[in-house]
Structures are given as structure tokens and as C-alpha cells.
C-alpha positions as CSV (number, residue, x, y, z in Angstrom):
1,X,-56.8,-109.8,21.6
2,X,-58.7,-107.0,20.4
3,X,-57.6,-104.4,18.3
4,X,-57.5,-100.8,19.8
5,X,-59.2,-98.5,17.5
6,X,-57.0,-95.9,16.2
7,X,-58.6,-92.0,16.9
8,X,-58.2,-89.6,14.0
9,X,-58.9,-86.3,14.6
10,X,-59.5,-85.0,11.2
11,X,-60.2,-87.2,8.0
12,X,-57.2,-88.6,6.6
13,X,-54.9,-86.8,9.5
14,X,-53.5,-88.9,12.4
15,X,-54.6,-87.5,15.6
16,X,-51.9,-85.4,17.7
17,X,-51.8,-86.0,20.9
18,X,-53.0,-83.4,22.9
19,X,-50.7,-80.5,24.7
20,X,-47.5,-81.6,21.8
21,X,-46.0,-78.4,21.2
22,X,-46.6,-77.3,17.0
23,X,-42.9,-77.6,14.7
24,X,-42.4,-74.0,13.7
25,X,-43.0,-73.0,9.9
26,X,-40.3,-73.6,7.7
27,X,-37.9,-70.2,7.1
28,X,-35.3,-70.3,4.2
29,X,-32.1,-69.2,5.2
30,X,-31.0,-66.2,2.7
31,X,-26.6,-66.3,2.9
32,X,-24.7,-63.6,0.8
33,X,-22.2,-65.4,-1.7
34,X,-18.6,-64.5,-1.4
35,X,-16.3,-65.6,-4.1
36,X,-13.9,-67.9,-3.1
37,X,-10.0,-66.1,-2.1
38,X,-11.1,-62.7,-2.3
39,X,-11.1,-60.4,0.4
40,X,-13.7,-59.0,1.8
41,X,-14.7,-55.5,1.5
42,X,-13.0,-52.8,3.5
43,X,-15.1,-50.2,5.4
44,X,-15.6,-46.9,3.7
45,X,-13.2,-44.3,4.8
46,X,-14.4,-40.9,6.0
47,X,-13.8,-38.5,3.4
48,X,-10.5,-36.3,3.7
49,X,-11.3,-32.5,4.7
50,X,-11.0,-29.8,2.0
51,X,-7.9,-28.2,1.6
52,X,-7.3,-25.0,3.1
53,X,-7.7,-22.0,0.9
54,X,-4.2,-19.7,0.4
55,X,-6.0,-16.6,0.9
56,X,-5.5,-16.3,4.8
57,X,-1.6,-16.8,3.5
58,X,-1.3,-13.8,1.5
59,X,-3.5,-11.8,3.1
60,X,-0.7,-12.7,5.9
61,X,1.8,-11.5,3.1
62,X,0.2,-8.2,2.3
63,X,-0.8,-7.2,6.1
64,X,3.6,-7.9,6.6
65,X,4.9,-5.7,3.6
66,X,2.3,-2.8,4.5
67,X,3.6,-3.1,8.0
68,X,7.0,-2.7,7.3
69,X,6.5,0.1,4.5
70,X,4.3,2.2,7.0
71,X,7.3,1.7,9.4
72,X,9.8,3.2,7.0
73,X,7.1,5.9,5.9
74,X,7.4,7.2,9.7
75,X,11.4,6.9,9.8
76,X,11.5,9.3,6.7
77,X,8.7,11.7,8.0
78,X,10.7,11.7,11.7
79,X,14.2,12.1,9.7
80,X,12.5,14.9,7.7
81,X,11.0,16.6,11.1
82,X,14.6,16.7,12.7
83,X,16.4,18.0,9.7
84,X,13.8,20.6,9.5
85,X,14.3,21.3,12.9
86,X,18.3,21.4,12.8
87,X,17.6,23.6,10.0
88,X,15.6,26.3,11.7
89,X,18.0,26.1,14.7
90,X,20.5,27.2,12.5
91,X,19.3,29.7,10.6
92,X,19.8,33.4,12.2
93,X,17.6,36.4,11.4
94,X,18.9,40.0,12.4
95,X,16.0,41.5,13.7
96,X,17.4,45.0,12.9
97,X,19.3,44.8,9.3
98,X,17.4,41.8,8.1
99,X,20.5,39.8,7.4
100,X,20.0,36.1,7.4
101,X,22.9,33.4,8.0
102,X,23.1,29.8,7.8
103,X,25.0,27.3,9.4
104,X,25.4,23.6,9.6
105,X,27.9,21.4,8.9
106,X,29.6,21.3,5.6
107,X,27.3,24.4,4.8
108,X,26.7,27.9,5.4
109,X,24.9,30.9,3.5
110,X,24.6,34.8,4.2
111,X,21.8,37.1,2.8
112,X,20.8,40.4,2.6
113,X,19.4,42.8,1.0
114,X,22.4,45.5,1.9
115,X,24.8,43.1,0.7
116,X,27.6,44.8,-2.0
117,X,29.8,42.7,-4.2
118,X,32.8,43.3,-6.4
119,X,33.7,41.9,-9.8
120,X,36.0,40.0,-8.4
121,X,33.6,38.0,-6.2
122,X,31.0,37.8,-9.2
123,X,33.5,36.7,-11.7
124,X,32.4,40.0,-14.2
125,X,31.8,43.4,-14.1
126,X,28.5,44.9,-12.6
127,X,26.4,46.4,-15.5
128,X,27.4,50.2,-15.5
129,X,25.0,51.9,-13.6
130,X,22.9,49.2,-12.0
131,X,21.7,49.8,-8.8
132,X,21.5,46.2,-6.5
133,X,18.2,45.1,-6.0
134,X,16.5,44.0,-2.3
135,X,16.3,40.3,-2.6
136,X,18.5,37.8,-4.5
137,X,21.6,38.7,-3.2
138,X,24.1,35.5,-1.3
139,X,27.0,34.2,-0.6
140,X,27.2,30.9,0.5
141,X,29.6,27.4,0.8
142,X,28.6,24.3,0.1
143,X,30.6,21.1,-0.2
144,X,33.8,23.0,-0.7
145,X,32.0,25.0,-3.2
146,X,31.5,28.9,-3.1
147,X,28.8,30.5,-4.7
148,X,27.9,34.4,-5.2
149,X,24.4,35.7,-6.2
150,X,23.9,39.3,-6.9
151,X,20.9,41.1,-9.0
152,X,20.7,44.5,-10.1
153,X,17.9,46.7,-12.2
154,X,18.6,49.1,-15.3
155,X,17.0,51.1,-16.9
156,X,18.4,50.3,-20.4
157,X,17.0,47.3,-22.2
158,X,18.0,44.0,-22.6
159,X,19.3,43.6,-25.8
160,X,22.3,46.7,-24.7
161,X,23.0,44.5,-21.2
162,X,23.1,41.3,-23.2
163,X,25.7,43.0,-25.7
164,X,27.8,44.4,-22.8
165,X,28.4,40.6,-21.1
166,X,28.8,39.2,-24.2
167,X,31.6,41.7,-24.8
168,X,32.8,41.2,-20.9
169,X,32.5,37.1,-20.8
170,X,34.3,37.0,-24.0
171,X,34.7,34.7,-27.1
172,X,33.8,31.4,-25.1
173,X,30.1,33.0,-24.0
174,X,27.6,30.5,-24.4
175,X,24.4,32.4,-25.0
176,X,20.6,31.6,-25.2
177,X,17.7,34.3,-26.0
178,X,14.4,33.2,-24.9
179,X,12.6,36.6,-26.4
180,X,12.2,38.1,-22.9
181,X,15.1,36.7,-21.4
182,X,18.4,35.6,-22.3
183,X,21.1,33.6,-20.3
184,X,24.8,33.9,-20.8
185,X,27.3,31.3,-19.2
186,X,30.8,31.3,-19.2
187,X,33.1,28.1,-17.8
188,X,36.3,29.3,-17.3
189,X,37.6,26.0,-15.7
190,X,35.8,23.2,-14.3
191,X,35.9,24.5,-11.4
192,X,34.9,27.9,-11.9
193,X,31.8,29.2,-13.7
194,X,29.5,32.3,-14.2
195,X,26.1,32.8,-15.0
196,X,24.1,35.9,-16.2
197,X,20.4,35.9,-16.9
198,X,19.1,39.0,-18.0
199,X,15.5,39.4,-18.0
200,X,12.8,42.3,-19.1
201,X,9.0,42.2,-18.5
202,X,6.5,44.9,-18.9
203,X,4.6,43.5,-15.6
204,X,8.1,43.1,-13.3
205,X,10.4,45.5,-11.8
206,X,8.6,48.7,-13.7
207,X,9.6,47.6,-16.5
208,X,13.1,47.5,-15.6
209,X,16.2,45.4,-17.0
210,X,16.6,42.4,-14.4
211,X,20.2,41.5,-14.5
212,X,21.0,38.5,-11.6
213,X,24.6,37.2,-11.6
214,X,25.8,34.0,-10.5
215,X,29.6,33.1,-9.8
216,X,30.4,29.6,-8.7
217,X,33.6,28.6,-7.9
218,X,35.6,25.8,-6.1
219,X,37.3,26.9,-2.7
220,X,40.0,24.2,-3.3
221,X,41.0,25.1,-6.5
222,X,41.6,28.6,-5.3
């Protein structure tokens, strides 16, 4: 038998049959190399949110305490508007005579300008012809507490009126000269006290001696 002669497409290159599909081209196959036993790696985690700032607290804070002082602010303005009020209620003004009275509880006062005292009720002797001036004249209660106000003008000068009340008030005088002025205090008990300032300017009174007496007693003790 014959031999077939074999068919070579290409020198040295066996001849493919025709319509054989080509082997694809050779593609190295790249793996990752994990260590033996140890785990693999977690995901990353989405970082936390920043921490809210404490401002908006203590802004919070502040916006509270100013609140509440601004509340007690208007208490003490409203309690001061109906004192005020009380006040004016009670307080009387003769029209006529000028004579102004007081009243409210646990206090009352009386003034005028027409008022006359007596050494009694001033706790000394009224300076030898002084004549009462127009304001600065009272009587009032307070707390259980009585106190007389009286001023007079003379013509003489200070240093005689001061020498006269120091004479009147006696050994336990306590006396203070301020050039101008002088004040004389006498406590006869500790619940009964009088006061006499004595007072000369040039520019006050025409020149008159001021003399303004203050007796302070306790009603009780009485």
C-alpha cells in the first residue's frame, strides 16, 4: 500500500485542519497570599461623628439665669410700685393749713409748719427767744418708737446757743464742732435720746442761728 503524503501547511508546522477552533493564549493567574490562621481583614468602619460642642449648653445656662433674674427684677419694681402707691393713699394734705399726716400700719407721722412743741415733748428747753421755723417740724411713730422734730432761728450766734445746751443737756453732753456747725447728743436711757444740731451760714436763713432739735423716745418704756 502506498503511503499517503502528509500536508504541511507551513515549513516545519503540521497542518491544522481547517475550521479547528484556535486554544486561547495562555493568562497567568495572579492570587493574593494570605498567611495561614490569620483572619482576614475587617472592613473599614465609618468614622464616628464629631462630638457636639458645649456652647449651645451654656448658652442654655445663661438664657435660664437671665430669665429668672429679669423675673425677680419685675417682682421688686411691681412690690416697689404698690408700696408707693399704699404710700400716697395714705398720706393726707390739708389743703387749707398745709398739715400733712401719715398713716399705715405700724407707722404714722404729722407735719406742719404751725406745729408748737414744749420741752417736755423735745426732751430740752427751746432756745430763749427762738421763733419756730416753716419746715422741719414732726411728730411721728414708728415701730413703737416716737420721735419729735422741731427747728427754730436766732439771732444770736452759734457759739452762745451751743453754750446754752451744753449747760441744759448737762455733764453727759456728747459734743462735736464742725466750724459751722456743731451737734450735741444726749442719751439719757437707751430708750430715750436727744439731738441738737446747731448750725450758722452766711448764705442760709439770713444769716440766722439754725437750731433743729430731735427727741427720740420709746413709747413702751414710757
Amino acid at each position: 500500500m502506498a503511503e499517503l503524503p502528509e500536508n504541511r501547511g507551513n515549513e516545519g508546522s503540521p497542518n491544522v485542519q481547517s475550521g479547528a477552533p484556535a486554544p486561547p493564549p495562555f493568562q497567568p493567574v495572579s492570587t493574593q497570599y494570605q498567611p495561614v490562621g490569620a483572619p482576614a481583614a475587617a472592613p473599614p468602619q465609618p468614622a464616628a461623628p464629631p462630638a457636639k460642642s458645649g456652647g449651645s449648653s451654656a448658652v442654655k445656662i445663661i438664657l435660664i439665669v437671665l430669665g429668672i433674674f429679669a423675673f425677680f427684677v419685675l417682682l421688686l419694681v411691681a412690690a416697689l410700685m404698690y408700696g408707693c402707691y399704699k404710700v400716697r393713699k395714705a398720706i393726707q394734705v390739708n389743703s387749707s393749713t398745709g398739715e400733712t399726716s401719715l398713716s399705715v400700719p405700724g407707722m404714722s407721722m404729722n407735719a406742719d409748719s404751725g406745729m408748737k412743741f414744749t420741752a417736755s415733748e423735745l426732751g430740752t428747753d427751746i432756745y430763749p427767744g427762738a421763733e419756730p421755723k416753716k419746715s422741719g417740724n414732726m411728730r411721728m411713730n414708728i415701730a413703737g418708737n416716737s420721735v419729735v422734730s422741731a427747728t427754730f432761728l436766732t439771732s444770736d450766734p452759734k457759739g452762745k446757743v451751743v453754750d446754752f445746751y451744753k449747760d441744759k443737756l448737762g455733764s453727759g453732753v456728747t459734743s462735736m464742732d464742725f466750724g459751722s456747725s456743731a451737734m450735741l447728743t444726749l442719751k439719757k436711757s437707751d430708750h430715750d435720746q436727744v439731738t441738737v444740731t446747731i448750725v450758722q451760714e452766711a448764705n442760709q436763713s439770713d444769716g440766722k442761728t439754725q437750731i433743729h432739735i430731735q427727741h427720740t423716745s420709746d413709747n413702751q418704756a414710757k
